[in-house]
Structures are given as structure tokens and as C-alpha cells.
C-alpha positions as a Markdown table, in Angstrom:
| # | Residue | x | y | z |
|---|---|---|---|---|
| 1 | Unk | 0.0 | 0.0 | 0.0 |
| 2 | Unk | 1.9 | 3.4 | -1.1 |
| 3 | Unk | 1.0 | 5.8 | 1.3 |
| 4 | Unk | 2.0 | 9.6 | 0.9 |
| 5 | Unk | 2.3 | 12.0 | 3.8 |
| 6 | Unk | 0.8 | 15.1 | 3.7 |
| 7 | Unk | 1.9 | 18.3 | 5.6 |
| 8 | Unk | -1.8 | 18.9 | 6.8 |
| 9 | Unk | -2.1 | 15.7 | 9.2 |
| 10 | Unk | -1.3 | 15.7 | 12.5 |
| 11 | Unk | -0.2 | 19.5 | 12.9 |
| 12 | Unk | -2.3 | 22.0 | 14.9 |
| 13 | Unk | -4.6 | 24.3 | 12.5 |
| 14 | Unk | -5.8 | 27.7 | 13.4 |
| 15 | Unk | -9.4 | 28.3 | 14.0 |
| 16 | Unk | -10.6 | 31.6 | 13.0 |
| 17 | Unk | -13.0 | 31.2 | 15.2 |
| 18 | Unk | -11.7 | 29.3 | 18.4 |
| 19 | Unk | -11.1 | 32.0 | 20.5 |
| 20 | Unk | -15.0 | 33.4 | 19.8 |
| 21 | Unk | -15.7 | 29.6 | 21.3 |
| 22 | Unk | -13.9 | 29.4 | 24.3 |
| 23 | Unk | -15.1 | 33.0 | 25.6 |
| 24 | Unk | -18.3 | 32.3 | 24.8 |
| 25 | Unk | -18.2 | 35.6 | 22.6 |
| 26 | Unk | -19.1 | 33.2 | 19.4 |
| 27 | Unk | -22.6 | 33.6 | 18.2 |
| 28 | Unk | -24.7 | 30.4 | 16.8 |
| 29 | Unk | -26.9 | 29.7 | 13.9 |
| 30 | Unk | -30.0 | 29.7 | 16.6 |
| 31 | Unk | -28.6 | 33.0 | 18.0 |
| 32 | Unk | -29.6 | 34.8 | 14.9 |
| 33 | Unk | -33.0 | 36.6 | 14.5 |
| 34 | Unk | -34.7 | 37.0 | 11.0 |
| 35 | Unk | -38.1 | 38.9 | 10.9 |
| 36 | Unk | -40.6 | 36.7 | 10.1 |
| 37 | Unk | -39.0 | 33.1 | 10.9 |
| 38 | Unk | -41.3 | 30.4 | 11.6 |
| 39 | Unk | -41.1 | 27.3 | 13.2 |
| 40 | Unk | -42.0 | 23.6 | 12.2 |
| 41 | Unk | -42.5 | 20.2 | 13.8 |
| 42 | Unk | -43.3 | 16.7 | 11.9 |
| 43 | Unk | -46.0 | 14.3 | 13.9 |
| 44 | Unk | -45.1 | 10.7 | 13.1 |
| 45 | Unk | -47.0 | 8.1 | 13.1 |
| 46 | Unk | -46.9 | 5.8 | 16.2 |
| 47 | Unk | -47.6 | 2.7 | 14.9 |
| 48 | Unk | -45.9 | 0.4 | 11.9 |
| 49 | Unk | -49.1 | -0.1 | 9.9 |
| 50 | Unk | -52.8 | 0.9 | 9.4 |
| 51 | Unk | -55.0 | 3.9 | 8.6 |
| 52 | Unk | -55.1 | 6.6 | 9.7 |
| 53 | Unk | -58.9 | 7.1 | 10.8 |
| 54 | Unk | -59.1 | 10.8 | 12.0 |
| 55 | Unk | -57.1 | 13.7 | 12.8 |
| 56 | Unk | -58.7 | 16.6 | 15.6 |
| 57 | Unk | -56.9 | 19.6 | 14.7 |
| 58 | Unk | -59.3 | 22.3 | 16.0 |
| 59 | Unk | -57.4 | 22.3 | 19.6 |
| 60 | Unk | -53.9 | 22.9 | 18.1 |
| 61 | Unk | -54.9 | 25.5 | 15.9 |
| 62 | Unk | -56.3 | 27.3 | 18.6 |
| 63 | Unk | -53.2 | 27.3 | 20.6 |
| 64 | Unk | -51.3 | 30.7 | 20.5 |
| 65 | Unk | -48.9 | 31.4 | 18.1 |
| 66 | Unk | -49.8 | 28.7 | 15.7 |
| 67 | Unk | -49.9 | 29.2 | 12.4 |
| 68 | Unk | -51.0 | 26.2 | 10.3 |
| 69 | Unk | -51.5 | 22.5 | 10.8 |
| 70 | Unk | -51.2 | 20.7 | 8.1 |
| 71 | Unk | -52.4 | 16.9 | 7.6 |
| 72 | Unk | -53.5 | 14.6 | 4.5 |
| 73 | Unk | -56.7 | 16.5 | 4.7 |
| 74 | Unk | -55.6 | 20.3 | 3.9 |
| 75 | Unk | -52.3 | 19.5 | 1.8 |
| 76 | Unk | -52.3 | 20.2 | -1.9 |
| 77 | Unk | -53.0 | 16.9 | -3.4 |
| 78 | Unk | -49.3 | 15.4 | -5.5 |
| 79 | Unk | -49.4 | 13.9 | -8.8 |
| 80 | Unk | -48.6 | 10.2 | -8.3 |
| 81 | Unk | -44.9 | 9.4 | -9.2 |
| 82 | Unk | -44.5 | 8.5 | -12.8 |
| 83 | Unk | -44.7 | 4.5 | -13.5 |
| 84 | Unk | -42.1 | 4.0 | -16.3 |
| 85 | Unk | -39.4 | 4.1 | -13.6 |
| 86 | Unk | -39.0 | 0.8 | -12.0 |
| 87 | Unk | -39.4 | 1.1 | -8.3 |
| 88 | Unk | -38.6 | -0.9 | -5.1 |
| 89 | Unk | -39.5 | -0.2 | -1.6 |
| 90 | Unk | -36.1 | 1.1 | -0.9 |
| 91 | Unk | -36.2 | 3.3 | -3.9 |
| 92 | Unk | -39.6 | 4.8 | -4.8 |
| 93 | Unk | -41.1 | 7.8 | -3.8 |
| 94 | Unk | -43.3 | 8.3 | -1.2 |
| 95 | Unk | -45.7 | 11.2 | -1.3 |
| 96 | Unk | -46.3 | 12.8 | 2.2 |
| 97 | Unk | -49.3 | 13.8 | 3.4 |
| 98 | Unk | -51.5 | 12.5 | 0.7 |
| 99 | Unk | -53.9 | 10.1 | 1.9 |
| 100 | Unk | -54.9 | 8.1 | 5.1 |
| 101 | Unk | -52.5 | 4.9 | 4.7 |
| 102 | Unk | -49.1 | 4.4 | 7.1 |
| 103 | Unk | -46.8 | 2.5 | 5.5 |
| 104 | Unk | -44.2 | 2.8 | 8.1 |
| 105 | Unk | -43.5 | 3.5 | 11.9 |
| 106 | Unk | -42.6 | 7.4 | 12.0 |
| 107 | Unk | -44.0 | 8.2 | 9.1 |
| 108 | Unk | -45.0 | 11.6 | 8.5 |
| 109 | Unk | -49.1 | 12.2 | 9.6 |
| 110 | Unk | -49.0 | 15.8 | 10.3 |
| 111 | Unk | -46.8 | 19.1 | 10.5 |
| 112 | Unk | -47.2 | 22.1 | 12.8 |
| 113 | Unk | -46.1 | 25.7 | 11.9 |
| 114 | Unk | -45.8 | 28.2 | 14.4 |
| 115 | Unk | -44.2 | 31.5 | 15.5 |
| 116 | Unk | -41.6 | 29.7 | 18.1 |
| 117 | Unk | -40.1 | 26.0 | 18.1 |
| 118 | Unk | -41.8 | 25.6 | 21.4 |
| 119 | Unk | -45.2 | 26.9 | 20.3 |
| 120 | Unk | -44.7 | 24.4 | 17.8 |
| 121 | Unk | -43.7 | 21.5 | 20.1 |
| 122 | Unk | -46.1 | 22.5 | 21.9 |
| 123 | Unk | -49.0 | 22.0 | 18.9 |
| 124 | Unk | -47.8 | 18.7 | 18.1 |
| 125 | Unk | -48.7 | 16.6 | 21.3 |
| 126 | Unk | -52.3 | 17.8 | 20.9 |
């Protein structure tokens, strides 16, 4: 095996940044504030298999500083995936949202859009 060195490995490297870190004077994506940001949170299915029967939204909209909840019954409907392209389980495409099946545990049932991340949290376990 013909292995080269290179002057990069093992050798400190400066980080622009570091200093910023370690005083705690460094400011983070989440530290940023952009007017009109929103926050959203996926509701996954709990179970491997089934239907899904119903969906209440009425309470989580109501909660403050919710925006939109969306499930298969308000999302804009998807045209189905074209069938000249063959597909396996592993492979095809699965369109969210768009009818009342669950194919999978975790799947995606239902998103919640709100002014904070906690509002939004918040939404989701209604």
C-alpha cells in the first residue's frame, strides 16, 4: 500500500474562530434573528401499519402562536410518481401527506407551523 504523507495531518490548524468559542463571545446559527422566521415540527405516526382514521386539529390550531396545521386532509394533493421508472420499496417515492395509509413507523401524519419552536412543540402533542 503506497501511502504519501501530507503536511496537513497531525499539525495544529488555526481556527478563526476558536477563541470566539472558548469566551463564549461566538454567536450560533439559533442565535440569529430574522423577521418573520417560523417554526416547524413533523407528527409521526406511532404505529408500523394501518390507517389513519381521523385527525382533531381544531385544539392545536387554537393554541397561540400557531400558524398552520397541516395533515393529508388540507395539503395540496401530489401527482402520483411517474410509473415508467422501475421502483422498489427502498427506492420509490413516497408522497407525504396525501392520503390516510401508514406505510411505516414514523412516518409523516401531520406538521405544525408556528411563530416559536416551542409553540410548535407545543401544537404537536395535541
Amino acid at each position: 500500500m503506497n501511502r504519501q504523507a501530507t503536511p496537513l495531518i497531525g499539525q495544529p490548524v488555526d481556527r478563526v474562530d476558536g477563541r470566539l468559542k472558548v469566551t463564549g463571545q461566538a454567536r450560533y446559527a439559533a442565535e440569529f434573528s430574522y423577521p418573520g422566521l417560523v417554526y416547524g415540527v413533523a407528527l409521526g405516526s406511532t404505529v408500523a401499519a394501518g390507517r389513519v382514521r381521523d385527525i382533531d386539529t381544531a385544539a392545536a390550531e387554537q393554541l397561540p402562536g400557531v400558524l398552520l396545521v397541516l395533515t393529508h386532509k388540507n395539503v395540496p394533493k401530489m401527482a402520483p410518481p411517474a410509473p415508467e421508472t422501475p421502483q422498489n420499496r427502498f427506492t420509490r417515492a413516497t408522497p407525504l401527506l396525501q392520503d390516510t395509509a401508514i406505510h411505516h413507523h414514523g412516518q409523516l401524519i401531520g406538521f405544525v407551523v408556528a411563530e416559536t419552536l416551542e409553540q410548535a412543540r407545543h401544537a404537536a402533542r395535541w
